[in-house]
N, C-alpha and C positions, 0 to 999 in steps of 0.2 A: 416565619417564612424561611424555608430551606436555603442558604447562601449557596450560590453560585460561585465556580471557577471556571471562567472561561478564557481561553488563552487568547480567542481572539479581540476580547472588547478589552483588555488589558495589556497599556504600552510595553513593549521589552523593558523598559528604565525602571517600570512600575509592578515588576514579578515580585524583586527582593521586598521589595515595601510589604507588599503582601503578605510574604511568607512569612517576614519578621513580627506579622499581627498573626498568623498560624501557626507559629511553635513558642510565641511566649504563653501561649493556654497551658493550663496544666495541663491534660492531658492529649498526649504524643500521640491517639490514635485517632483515625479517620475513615468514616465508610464514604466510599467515592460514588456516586451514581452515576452511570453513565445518562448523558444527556446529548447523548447525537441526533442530528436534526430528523432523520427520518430511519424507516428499514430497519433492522435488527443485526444486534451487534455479533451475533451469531453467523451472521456474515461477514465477507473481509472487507468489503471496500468499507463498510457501516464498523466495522470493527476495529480496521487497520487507522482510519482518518478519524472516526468518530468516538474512538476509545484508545485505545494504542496508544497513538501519538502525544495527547492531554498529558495519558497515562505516563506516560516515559518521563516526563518534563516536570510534573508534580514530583511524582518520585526520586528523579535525582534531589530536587530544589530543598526536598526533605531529608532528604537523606544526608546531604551536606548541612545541614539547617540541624539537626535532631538525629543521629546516627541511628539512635535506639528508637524510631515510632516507626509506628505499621500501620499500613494504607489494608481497609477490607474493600474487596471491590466481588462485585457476582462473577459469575461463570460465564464465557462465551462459549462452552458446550468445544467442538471441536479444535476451537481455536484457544484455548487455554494452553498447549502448549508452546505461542508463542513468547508470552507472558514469561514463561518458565527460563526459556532459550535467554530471552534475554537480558535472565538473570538480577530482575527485580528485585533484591531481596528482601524489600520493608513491604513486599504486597503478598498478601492472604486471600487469596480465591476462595468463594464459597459459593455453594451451590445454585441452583437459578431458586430453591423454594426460598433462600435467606433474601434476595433478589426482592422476590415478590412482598416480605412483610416490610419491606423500604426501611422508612423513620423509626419502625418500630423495631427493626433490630440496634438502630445507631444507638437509640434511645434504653434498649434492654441492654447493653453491652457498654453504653456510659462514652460513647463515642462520638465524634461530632460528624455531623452528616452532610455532606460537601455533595453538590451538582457540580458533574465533571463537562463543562459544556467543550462539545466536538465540533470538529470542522468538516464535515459529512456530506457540504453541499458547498457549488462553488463559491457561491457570495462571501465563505468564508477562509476559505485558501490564503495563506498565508508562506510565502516562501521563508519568511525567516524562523520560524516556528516551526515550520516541515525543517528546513536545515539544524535547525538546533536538536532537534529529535533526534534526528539521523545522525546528528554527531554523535549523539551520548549511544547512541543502539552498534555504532561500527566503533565506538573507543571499548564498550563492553566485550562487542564479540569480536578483538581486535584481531587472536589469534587462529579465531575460525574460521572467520571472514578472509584472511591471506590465505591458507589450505585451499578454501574452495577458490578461491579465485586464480591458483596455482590449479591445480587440479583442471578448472574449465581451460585454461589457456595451453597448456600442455599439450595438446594435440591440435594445436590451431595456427596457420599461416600468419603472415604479416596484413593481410587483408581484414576488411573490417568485418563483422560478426555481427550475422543476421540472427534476433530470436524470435522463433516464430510459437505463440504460446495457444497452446490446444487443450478446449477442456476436456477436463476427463469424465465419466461417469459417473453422475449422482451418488454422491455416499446415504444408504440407506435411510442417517438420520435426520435428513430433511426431509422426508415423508412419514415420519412419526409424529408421533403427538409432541414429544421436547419439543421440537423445530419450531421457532416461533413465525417463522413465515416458510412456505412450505417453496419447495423444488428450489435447485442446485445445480448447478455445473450442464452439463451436455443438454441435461433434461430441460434446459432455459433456453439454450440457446447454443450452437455449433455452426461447420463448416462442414459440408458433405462432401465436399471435392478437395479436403484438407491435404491429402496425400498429393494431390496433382498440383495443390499451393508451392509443396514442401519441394517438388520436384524442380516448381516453373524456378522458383529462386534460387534453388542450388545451383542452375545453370549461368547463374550471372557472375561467379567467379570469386564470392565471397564464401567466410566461413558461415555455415548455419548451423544454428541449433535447433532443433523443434520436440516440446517439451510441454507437458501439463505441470500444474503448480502444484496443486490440492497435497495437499501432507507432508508436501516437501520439509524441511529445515529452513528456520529462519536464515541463518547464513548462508542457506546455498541460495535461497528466492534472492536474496539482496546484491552476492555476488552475480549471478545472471544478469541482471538489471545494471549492476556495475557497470559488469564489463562488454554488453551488449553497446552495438553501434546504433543499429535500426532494429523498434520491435514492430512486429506484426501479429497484431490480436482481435480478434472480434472484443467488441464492446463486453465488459464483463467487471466483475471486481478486482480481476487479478493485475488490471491495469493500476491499482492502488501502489503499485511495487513502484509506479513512475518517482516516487519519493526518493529511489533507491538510486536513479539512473543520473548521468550524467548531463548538465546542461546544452552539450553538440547533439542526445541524441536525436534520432530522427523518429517519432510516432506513427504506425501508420496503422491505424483503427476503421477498423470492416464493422460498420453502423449497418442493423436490418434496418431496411425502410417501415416495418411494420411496429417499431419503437413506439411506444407512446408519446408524444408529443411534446406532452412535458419534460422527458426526458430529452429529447432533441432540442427543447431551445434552452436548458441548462448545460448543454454540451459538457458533461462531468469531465471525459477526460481531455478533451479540446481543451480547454478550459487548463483544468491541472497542467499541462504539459507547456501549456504559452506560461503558467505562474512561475513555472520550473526555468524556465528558458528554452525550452526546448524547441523541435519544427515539427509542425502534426499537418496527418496528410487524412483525411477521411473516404474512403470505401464506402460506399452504397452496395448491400446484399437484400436482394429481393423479398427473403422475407429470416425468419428465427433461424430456419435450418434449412435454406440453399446453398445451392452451391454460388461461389464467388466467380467474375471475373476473373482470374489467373493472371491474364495478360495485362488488366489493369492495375493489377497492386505488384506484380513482377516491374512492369515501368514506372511506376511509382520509386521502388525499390531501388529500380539500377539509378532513376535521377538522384536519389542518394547517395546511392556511393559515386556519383559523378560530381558530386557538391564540393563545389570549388571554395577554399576559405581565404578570408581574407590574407592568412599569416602567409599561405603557399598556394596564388592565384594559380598556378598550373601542375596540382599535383592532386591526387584523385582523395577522397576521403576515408581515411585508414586508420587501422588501429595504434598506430603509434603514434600518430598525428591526434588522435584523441587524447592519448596520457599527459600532454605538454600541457 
């Protein structure tokens, strides 16, 4: 039977233990399976929680453990460049056909073949495992990660900073045969009155950004998420980035009512953002691609930046007041 790594049935106290039964083997290499709970890891939110993350935390634990061994793990097709970014360097991508003969490459290659179990679904959210990720992914990309975050704030007031995240247009490969689950981005789901969103909340007297993710850089997605105060996103994967963001910020998620159900009472990123510490505000949108409310996620918004905090009962909620 395929041994399992799962970060979540394994106490923090209880990793070293492990690992110290994982590099006394003779050999230093390892095919990793992703084992995220649902969706395909060719997607972000199934990629970033249910691969990613596992991923990041094996590999350092190994890397300090056994300098010289190498993790093989498959292809997440577009999203193998985050892997890259983040400067992995004991992991070896290989293509989705090595993927598909599983055991039998671990087993042709003399490798030991590990189930990377992911955290993909709420039940399994874990704040301190998301933190420890995130440390080792901003101690990596320390010096990129300050660049972009100099860069976004550069042109920005002392007010707090709205992102408001819009998806962009289906990239081709999700309607191809690779694609292992088909459609992406707009093509799922948008805002049609996006522009009169972008408008309603520039008027409230903070900084905003409004912005699609899809191909960005890992350190600039993670900066945004930084340094954002309040994000405003329709329900989507890109919400996965809540990892990156700070525990003041403010969530505020435009849910279609035409959601599938089951979707709606596992509340993914409700859910995520209470594990994070964060305040989530949920939007009702009529159906995949209506148009929003305005006026209700603009008041939403400004009771935001009106959030009074304990440390400074009469002072409004701002970007400097967030760094402390």
């Amino acid at each position: 039977m395929t041994p399992e790594f799962s970060l979540v049935a394994i106490k923090p106290n209880l990793i070293l233990d492990l690992f110290s039964r994982l590099v006394l083997r003779r050999r230093f290499e390892y095919y990793l399976r992703p084992s995220n709970f649902e969706g395909s890891v060719q997607h972000y939110y199934h990629f970033l929680l249910g691969f990613f993350v596992p991923l990041v935390i094996f590999s350092d634990k190994l890397r300090r453990a056994a300098p010289k061994s190498t993790i093989h793990v498959r292809s997440c097709a577009l999203l193998d460049y985050i892997v890259h970014e983040a400067r992995l360097e004991n992991v070896v991508i290989h293509e989705s056909a090595v993927h598909k003969e599983g055991i039998a490459f671990a087993h042709a290659h003399l490798v030991k073949d590990i189930a990377l179990g992911g955290m993909d679904h709420p039940r399994l959210y874990d704040r301190l495992i998301l933190q420890r990720a995130t440390t080792i992914v901003r101690q990596r990309l320390d010096h990129e990660l300050r660049s972009e975050i100099l860069a976004i704030e550069k042109g920005l007031s002392d007010h707090a900073l709205v992102l408001i995240v819009r998806r962009a247009e289906e990239d081709p490969f999700y309607s191809s045969d690779f694609s292992e689950i088909k459609t992406a981005g707009a093509t799922r789901r948008s805002i049609a009155n996006h522009d009169e969103l972008h408008h309603a909340i520039s008027q409230l007297g903070a900084n905003v950004i409004s912005t699609t993710l899809e191909g960005k850089g890992l350190a600039h997605q993670i900066a945004l998420f930084t340094t954002a105060d309040i994000i405003v996103c329709q329900h989507g994967g890109a919400l996965a980035n809540l990892i990156w963001a700070r525990p003041e910020t403010v969530l505020i998620e435009i849910n279609p009512v035409t959601l599938p159900d089951l979707i709606k009472r596992r509340r993914y990123f409700g859910r995520l953002a209470e594990c994070l510490g964060m305040s989530y505000v949920s939007i009702d949108q009529t159906d995949h691609h209506s148009a929003v409310d305005v006026d209700r996620v603009a008041a939403a918004a400004q009771q935001a930046l009106q959030y009074k905090s304990p440390e400074a009962p009469t002072q409004y909620f701002c970007r400097t007041k967030a760094r402390r």
